[in-house]
mmCIF file of the N, C-alpha and C atoms, coordinates in Angstrom:
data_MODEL
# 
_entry.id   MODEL 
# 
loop_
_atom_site.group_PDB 
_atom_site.id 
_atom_site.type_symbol 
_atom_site.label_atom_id 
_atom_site.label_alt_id 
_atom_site.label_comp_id 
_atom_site.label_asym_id 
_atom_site.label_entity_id 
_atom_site.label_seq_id 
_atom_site.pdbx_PDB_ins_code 
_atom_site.Cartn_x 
_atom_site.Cartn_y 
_atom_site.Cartn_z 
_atom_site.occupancy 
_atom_site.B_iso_or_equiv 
_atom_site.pdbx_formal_charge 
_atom_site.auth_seq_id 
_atom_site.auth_comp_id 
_atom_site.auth_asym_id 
_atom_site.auth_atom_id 
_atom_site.pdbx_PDB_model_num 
ATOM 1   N N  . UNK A 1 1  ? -1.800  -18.172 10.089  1.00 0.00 ? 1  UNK A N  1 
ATOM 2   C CA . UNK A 1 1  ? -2.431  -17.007 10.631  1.00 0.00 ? 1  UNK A CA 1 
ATOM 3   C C  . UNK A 1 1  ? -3.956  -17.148 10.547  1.00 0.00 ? 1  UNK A C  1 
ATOM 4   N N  . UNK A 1 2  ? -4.735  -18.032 9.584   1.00 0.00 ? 2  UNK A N  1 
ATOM 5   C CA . UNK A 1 2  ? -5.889  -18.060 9.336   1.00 0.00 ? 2  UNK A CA 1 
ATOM 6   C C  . UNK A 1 2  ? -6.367  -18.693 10.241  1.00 0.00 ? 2  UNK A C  1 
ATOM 7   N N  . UNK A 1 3  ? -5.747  -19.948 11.001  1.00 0.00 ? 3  UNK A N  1 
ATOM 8   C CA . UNK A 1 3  ? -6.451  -20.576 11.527  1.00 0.00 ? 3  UNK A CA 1 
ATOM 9   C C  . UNK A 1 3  ? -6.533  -20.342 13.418  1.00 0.00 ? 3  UNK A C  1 
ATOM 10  N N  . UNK A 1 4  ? -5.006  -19.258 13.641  1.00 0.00 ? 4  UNK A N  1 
ATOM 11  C CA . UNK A 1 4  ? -4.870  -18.570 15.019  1.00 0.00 ? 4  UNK A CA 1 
ATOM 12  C C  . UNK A 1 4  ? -5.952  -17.211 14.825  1.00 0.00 ? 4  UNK A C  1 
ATOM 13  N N  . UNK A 1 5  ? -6.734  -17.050 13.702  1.00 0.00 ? 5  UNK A N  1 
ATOM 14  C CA . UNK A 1 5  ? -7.587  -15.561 14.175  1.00 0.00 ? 5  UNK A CA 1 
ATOM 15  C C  . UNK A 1 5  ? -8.415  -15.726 12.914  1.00 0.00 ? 5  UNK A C  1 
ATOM 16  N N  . UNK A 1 6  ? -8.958  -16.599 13.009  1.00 0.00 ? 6  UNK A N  1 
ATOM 17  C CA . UNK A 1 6  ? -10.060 -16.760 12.108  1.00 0.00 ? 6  UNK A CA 1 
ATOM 18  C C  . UNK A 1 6  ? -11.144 -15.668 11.624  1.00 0.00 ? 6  UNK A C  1 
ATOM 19  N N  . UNK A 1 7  ? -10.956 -14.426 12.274  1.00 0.00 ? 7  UNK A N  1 
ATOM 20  C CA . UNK A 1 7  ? -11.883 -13.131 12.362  1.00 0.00 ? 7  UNK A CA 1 
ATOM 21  C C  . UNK A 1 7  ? -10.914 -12.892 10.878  1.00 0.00 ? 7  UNK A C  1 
ATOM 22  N N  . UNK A 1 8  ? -9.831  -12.617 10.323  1.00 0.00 ? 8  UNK A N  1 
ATOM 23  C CA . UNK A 1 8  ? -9.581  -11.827 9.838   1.00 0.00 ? 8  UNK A CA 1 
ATOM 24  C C  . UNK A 1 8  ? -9.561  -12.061 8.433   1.00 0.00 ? 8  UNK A C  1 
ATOM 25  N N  . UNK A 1 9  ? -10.941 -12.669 7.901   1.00 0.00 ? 9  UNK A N  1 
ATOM 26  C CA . UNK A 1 9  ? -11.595 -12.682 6.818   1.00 0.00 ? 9  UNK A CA 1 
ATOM 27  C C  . UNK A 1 9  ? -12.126 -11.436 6.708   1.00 0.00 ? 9  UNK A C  1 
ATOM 28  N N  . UNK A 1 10 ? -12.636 -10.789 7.677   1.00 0.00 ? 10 UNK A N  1 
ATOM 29  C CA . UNK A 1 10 ? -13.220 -9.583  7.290   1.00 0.00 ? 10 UNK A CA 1 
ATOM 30  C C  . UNK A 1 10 ? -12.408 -8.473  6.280   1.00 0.00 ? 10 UNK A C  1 
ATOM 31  N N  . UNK A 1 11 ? -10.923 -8.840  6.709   1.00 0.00 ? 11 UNK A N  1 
ATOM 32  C CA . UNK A 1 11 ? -9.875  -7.927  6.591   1.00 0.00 ? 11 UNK A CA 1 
ATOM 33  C C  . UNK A 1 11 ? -9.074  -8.382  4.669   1.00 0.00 ? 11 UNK A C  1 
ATOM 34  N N  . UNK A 1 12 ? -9.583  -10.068 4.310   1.00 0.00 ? 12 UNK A N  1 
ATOM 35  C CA . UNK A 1 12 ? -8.561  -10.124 3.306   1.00 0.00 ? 12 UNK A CA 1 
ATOM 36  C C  . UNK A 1 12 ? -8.986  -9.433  2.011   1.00 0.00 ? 12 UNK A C  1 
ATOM 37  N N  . UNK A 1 13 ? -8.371  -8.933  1.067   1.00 0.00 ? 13 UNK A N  1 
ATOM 38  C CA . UNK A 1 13 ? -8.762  -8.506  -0.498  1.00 0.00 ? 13 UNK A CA 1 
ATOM 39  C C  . UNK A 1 13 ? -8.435  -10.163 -1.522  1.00 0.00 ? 13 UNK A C  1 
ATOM 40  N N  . UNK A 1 14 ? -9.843  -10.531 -1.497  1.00 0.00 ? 14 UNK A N  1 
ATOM 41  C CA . UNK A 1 14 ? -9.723  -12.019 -2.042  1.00 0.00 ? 14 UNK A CA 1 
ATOM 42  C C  . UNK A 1 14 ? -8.159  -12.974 -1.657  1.00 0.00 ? 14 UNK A C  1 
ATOM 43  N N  . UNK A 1 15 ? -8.479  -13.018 -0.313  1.00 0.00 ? 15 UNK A N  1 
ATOM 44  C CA . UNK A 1 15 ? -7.166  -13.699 0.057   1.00 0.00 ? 15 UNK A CA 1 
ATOM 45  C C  . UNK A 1 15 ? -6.380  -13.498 0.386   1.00 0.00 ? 15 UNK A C  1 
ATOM 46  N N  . UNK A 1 16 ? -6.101  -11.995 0.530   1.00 0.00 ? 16 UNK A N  1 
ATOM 47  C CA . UNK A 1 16 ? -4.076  -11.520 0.439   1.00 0.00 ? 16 UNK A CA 1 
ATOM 48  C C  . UNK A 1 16 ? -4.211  -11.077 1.577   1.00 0.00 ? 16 UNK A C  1 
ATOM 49  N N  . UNK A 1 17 ? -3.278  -10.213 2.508   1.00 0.00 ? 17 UNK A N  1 
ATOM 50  C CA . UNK A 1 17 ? -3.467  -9.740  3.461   1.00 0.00 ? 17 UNK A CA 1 
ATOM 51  C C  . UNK A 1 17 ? -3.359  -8.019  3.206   1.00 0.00 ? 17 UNK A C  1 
ATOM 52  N N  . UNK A 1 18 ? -2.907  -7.956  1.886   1.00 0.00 ? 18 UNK A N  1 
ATOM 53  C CA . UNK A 1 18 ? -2.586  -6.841  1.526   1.00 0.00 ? 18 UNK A CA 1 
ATOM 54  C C  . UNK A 1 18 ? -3.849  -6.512  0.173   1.00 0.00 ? 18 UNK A C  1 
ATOM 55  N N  . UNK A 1 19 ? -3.470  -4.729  -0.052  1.00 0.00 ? 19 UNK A N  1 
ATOM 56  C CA . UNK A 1 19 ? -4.585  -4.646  -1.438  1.00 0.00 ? 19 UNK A CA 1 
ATOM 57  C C  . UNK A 1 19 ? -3.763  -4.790  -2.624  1.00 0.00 ? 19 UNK A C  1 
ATOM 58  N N  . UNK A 1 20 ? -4.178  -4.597  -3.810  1.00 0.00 ? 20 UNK A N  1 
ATOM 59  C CA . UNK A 1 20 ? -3.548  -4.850  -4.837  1.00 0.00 ? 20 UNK A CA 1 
ATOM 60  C C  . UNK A 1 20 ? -2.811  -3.326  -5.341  1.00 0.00 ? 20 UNK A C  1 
ATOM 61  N N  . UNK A 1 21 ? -2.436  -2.394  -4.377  1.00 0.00 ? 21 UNK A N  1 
ATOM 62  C CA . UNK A 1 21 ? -1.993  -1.307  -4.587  1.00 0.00 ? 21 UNK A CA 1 
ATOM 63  C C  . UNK A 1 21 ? -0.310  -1.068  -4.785  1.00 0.00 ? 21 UNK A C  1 
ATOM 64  N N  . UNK A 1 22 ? 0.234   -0.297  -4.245  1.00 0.00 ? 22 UNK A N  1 
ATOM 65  C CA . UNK A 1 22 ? 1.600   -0.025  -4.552  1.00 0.00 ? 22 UNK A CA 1 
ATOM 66  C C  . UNK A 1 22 ? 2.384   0.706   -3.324  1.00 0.00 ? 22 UNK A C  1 
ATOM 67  N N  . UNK A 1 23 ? 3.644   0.363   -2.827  1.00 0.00 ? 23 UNK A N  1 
ATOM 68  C CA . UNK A 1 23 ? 4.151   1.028   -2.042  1.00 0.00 ? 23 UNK A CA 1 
ATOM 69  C C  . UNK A 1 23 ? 5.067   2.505   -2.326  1.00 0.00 ? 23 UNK A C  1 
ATOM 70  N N  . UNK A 1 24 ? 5.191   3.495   -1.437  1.00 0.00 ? 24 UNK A N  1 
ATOM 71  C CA . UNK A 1 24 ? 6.212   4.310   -2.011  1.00 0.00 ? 24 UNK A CA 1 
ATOM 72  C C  . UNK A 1 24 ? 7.258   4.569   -0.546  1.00 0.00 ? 24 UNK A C  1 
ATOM 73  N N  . UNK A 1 25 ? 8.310   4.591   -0.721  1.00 0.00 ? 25 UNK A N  1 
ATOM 74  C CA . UNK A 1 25 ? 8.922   4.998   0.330   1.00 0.00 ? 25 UNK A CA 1 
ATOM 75  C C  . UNK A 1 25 ? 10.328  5.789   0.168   1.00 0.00 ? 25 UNK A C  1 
ATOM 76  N N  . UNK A 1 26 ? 10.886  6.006   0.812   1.00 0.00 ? 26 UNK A N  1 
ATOM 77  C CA . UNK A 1 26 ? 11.944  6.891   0.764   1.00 0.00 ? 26 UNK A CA 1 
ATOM 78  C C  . UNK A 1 26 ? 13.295  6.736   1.798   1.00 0.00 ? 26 UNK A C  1 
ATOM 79  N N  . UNK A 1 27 ? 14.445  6.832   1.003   1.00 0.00 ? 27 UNK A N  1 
ATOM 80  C CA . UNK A 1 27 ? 15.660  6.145   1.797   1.00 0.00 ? 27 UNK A CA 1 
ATOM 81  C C  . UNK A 1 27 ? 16.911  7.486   2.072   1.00 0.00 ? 27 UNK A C  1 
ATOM 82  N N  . UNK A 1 28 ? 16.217  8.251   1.695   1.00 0.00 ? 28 UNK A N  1 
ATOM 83  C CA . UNK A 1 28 ? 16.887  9.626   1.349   1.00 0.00 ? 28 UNK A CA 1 
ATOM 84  C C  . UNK A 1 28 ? 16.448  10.913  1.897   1.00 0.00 ? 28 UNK A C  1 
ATOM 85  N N  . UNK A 1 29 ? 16.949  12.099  1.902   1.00 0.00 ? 29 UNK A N  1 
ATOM 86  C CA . UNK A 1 29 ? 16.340  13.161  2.866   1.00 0.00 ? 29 UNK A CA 1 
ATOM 87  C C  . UNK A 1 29 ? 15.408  13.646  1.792   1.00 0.00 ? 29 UNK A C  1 
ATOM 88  N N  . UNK A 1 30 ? 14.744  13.243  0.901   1.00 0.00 ? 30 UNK A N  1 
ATOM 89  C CA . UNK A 1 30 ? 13.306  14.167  0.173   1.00 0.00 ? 30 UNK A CA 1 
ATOM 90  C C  . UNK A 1 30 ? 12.237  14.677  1.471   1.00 0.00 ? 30 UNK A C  1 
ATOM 91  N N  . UNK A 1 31 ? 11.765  15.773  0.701   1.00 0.00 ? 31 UNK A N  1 
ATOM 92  C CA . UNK A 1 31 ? 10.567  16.192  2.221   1.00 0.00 ? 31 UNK A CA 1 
ATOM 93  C C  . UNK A 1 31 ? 9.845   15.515  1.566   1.00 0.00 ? 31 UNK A C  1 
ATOM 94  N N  . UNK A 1 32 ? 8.748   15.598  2.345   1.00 0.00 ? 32 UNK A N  1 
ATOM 95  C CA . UNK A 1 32 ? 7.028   15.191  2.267   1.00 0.00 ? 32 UNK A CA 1 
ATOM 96  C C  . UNK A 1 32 ? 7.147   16.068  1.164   1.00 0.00 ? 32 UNK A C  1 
ATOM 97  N N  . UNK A 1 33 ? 7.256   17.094  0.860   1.00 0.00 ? 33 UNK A N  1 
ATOM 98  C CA . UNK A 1 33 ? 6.356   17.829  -0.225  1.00 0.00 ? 33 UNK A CA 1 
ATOM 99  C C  . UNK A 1 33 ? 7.024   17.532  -1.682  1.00 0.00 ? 33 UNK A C  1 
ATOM 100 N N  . UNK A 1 34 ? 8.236   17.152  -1.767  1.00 0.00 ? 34 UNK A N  1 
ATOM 101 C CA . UNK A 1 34 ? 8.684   16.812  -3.066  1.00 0.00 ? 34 UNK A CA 1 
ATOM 102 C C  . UNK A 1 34 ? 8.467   15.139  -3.212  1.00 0.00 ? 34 UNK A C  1 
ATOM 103 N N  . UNK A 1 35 ? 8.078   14.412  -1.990  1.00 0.00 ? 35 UNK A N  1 
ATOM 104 C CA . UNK A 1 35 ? 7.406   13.019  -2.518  1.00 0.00 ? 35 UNK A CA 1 
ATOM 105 C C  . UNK A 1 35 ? 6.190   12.921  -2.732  1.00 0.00 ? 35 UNK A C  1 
ATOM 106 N N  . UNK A 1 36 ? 4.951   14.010  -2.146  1.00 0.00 ? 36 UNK A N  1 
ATOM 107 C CA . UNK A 1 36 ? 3.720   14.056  -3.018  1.00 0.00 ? 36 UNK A CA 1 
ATOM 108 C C  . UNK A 1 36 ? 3.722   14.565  -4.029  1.00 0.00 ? 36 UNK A C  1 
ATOM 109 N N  . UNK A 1 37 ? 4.723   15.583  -4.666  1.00 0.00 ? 37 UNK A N  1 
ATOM 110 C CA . UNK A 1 37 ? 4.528   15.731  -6.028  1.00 0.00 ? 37 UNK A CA 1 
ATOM 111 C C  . UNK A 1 37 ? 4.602   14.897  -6.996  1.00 0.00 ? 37 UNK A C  1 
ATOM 112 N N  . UNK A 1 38 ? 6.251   14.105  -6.205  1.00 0.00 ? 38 UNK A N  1 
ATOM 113 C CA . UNK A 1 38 ? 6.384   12.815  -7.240  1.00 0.00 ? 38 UNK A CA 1 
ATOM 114 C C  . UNK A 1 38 ? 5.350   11.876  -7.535  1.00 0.00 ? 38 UNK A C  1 
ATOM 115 N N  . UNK A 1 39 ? 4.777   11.478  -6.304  1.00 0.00 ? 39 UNK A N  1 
ATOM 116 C CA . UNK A 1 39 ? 3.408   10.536  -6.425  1.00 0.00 ? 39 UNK A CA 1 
ATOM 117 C C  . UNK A 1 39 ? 2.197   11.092  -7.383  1.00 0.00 ? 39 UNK A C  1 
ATOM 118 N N  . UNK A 1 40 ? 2.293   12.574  -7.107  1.00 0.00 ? 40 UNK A N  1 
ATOM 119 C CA . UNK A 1 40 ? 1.020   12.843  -7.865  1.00 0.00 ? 40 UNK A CA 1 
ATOM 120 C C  . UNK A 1 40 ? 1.651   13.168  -9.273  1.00 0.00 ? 40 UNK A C  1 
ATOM 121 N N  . UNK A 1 41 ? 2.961   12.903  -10.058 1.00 0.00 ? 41 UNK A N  1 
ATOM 122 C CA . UNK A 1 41 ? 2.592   13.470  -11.276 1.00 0.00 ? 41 UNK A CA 1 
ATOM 123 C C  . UNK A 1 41 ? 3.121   11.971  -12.032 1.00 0.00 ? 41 UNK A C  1 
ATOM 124 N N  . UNK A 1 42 ? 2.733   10.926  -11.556 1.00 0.00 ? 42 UNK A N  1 
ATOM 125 C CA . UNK A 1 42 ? 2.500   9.216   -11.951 1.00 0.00 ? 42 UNK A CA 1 
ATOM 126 C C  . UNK A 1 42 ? 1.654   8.834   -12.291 1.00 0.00 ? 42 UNK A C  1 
ATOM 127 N N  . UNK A 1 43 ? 1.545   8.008   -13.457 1.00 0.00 ? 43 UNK A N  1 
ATOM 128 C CA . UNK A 1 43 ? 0.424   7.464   -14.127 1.00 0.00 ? 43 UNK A CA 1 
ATOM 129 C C  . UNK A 1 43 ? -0.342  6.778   -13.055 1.00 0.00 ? 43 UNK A C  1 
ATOM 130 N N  . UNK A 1 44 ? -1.426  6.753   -13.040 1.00 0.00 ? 44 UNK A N  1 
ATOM 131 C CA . UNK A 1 44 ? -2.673  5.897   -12.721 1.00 0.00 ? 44 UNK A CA 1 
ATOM 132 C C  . UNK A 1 44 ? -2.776  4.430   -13.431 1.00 0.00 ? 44 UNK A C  1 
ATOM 133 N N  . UNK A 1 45 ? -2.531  3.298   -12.155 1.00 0.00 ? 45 UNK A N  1 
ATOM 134 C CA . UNK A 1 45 ? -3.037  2.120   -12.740 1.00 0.00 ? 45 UNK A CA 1 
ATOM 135 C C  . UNK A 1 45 ? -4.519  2.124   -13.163 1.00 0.00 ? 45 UNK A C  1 
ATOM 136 N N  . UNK A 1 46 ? -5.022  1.568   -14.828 1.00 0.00 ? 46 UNK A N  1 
ATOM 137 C CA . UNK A 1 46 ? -6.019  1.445   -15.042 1.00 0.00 ? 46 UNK A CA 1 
ATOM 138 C C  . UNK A 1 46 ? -6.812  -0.045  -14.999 1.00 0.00 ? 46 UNK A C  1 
# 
């Protein structure tokens, strides 16, 4: 991929194509509002 679009250095986080963050998703009928609670009452990576 680096070498078909050489632009997208602008885009890497030291290399990755991704950030060093976390996914959340859902496979089940939760609403939106009971999966931002869940998200928001989770520790913080320090």
């Amino acid at each position: 991929m680096r070498k078909d679009y050489p632009e997208i250095h602008r885009y890497l986080w030291k290399g990755a194509l991704w950030s060093p963050s976390y996914f959340a998703g859902s496979c089940g009928e939760a609403s939106l509002e009971i999966l931002t609670k869940y998200i928001e009452q989770q520790n913080r990576p320090k």
